[in-house]
C-alpha positions as a printed NumPy array, in Angstrom:
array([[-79.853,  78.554, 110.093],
       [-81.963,  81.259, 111.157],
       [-82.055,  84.676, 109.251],
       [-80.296,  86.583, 112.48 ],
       [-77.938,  83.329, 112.183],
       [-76.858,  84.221, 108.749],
       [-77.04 ,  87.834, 109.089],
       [-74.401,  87.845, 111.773],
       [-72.479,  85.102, 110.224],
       [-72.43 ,  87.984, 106.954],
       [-71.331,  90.597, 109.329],
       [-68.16 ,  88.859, 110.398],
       [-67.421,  87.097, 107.421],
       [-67.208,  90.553, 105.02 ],
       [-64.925,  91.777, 107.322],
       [-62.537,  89.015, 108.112],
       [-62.084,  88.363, 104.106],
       [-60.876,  92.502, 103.748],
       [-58.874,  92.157, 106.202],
       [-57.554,  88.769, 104.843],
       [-56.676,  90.345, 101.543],
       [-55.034,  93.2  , 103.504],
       [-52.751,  90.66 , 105.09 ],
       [-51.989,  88.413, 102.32 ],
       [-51.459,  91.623,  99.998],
       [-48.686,  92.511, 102.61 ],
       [-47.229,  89.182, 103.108],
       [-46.692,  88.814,  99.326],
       [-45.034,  92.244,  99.389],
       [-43.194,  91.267, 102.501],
       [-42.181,  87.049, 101.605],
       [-43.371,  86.362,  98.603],
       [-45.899,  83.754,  97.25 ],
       [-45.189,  81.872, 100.431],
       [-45.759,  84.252, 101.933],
       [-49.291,  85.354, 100.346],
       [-50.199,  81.692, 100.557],
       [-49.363,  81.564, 104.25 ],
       [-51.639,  84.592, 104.991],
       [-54.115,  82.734, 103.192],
       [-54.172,  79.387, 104.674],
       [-54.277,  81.166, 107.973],
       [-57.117,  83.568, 106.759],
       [-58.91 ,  80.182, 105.534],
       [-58.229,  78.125, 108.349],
       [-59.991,  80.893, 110.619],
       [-62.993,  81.528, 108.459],
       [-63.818,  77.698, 108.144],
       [-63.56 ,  77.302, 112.458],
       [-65.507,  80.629, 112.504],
       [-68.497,  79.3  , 110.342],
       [-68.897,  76.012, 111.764],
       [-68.708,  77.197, 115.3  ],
       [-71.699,  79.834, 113.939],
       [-73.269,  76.558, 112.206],
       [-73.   ,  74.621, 115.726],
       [-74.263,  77.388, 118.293],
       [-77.173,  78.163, 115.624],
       [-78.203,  74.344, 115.905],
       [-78.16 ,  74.018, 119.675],
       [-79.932,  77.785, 120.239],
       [-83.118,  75.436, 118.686],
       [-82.444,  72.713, 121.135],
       [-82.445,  74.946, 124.537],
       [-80.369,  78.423, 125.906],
       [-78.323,  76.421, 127.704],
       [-77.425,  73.847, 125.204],
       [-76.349,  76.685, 123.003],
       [-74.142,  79.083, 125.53 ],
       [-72.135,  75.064, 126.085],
       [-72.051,  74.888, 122.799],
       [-70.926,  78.609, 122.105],
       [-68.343,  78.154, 124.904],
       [-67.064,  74.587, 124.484],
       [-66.708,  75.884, 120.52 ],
       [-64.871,  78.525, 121.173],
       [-62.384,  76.637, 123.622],
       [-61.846,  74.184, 120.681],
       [-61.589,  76.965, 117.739],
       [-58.468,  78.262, 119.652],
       [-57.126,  75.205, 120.4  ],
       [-57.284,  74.059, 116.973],
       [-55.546,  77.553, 115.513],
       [-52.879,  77.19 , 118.52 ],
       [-52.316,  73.573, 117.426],
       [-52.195,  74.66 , 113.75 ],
       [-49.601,  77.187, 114.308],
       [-47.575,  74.897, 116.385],
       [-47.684,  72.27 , 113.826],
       [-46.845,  74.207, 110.754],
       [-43.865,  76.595, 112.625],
       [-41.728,  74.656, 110.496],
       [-43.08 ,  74.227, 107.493],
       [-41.854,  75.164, 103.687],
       [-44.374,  74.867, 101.591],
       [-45.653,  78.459, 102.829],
       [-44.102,  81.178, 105.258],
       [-45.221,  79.747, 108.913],
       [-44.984,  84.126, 109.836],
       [-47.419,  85.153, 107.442],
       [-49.655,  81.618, 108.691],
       [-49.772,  83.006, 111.724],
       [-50.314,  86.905, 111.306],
       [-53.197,  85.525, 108.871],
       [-54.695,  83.874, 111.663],
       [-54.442,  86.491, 114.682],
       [-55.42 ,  89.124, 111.801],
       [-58.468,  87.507, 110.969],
       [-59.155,  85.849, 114.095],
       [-59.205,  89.865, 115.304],
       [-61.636,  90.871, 112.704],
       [-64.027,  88.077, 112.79 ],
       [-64.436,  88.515, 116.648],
       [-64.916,  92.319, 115.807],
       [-67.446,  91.603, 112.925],
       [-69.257,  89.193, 115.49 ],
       [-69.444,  91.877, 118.387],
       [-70.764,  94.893, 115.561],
       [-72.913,  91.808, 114.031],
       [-74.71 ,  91.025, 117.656],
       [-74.872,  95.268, 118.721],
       [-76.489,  95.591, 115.222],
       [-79.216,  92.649, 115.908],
       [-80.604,  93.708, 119.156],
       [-81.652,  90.574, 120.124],
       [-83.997,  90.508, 122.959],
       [-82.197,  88.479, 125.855],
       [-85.56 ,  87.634, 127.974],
       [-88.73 ,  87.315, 126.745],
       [-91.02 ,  90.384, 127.127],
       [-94.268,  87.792, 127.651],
       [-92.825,  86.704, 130.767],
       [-92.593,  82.776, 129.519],
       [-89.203,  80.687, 130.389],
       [-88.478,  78.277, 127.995],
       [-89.479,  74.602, 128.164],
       [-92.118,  75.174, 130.619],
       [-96.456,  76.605, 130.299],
       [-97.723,  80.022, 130.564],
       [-96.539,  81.333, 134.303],
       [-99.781,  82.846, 134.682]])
């Protein structure tokens, strides 16, 4: 991974975990240890689809721009399917509180998007280059 790579995977990361413990401090309060385990699973479950999509887009950026906004969008598409699937599947389950699964998930699903957005503004990546040279192909000139 590349140092902007890791510095905007810090900048979401920091903020998802606070506002993980926020949520599984208030499930605990609200449902219990189920409940606090719920939040957490959730809070985990997001973090870990978070990173690798971060891990994935930072591999294809080397390989070309356009390999990495497919790879950005198809991993996206796939991190919410996942989390939608993962909320369906454990609606019923008993081992944790399926509520505080879910707010953990939205919650830090939330931040983590947040973090990313404050994590890019903060970069200020340059979007074209200023030498006039398209990737893949000699100097224009």
């Amino acid at each position: 991974m590349l140092a902007n790579d890791v510095r905007l995977l810090k900048g979401a990361a920091i903020p998802t975990v606070l506002v993980g413990l926020v949520v599984i401090l208030v499930a605990a309060l609200l449902a219990g240890a189920k409940g606090a385990l719920g939040a957490a699973i959730g809070t985990a479950v997001v973090c870990v689809f978070f990173t690798l999509g971060i891990v994935a887009i930072s591999y294809a950026s080397r390989v070309s721009p356009m390999m990495m906004m497919t790879a950005a969008v198809l991993s996206y598409v796939v991190k919410i399917i996942l989390i939608m699937a993962l909320l369906k599947l454990f609606e019923d389950a008993t081992a944790f509180e399926p509520r505080a699964f879910g707010w953990g998930a939205i919650a830090a699903t939330v931040a983590w998007t947040v973090g990313e957005m404050r994590g890019f503004m903060k970069l200020k990546m340059l979007y074209v280059d200023p030498d006039g040279r398209i990737p893949g192909q000699g100097d224009p000139r």
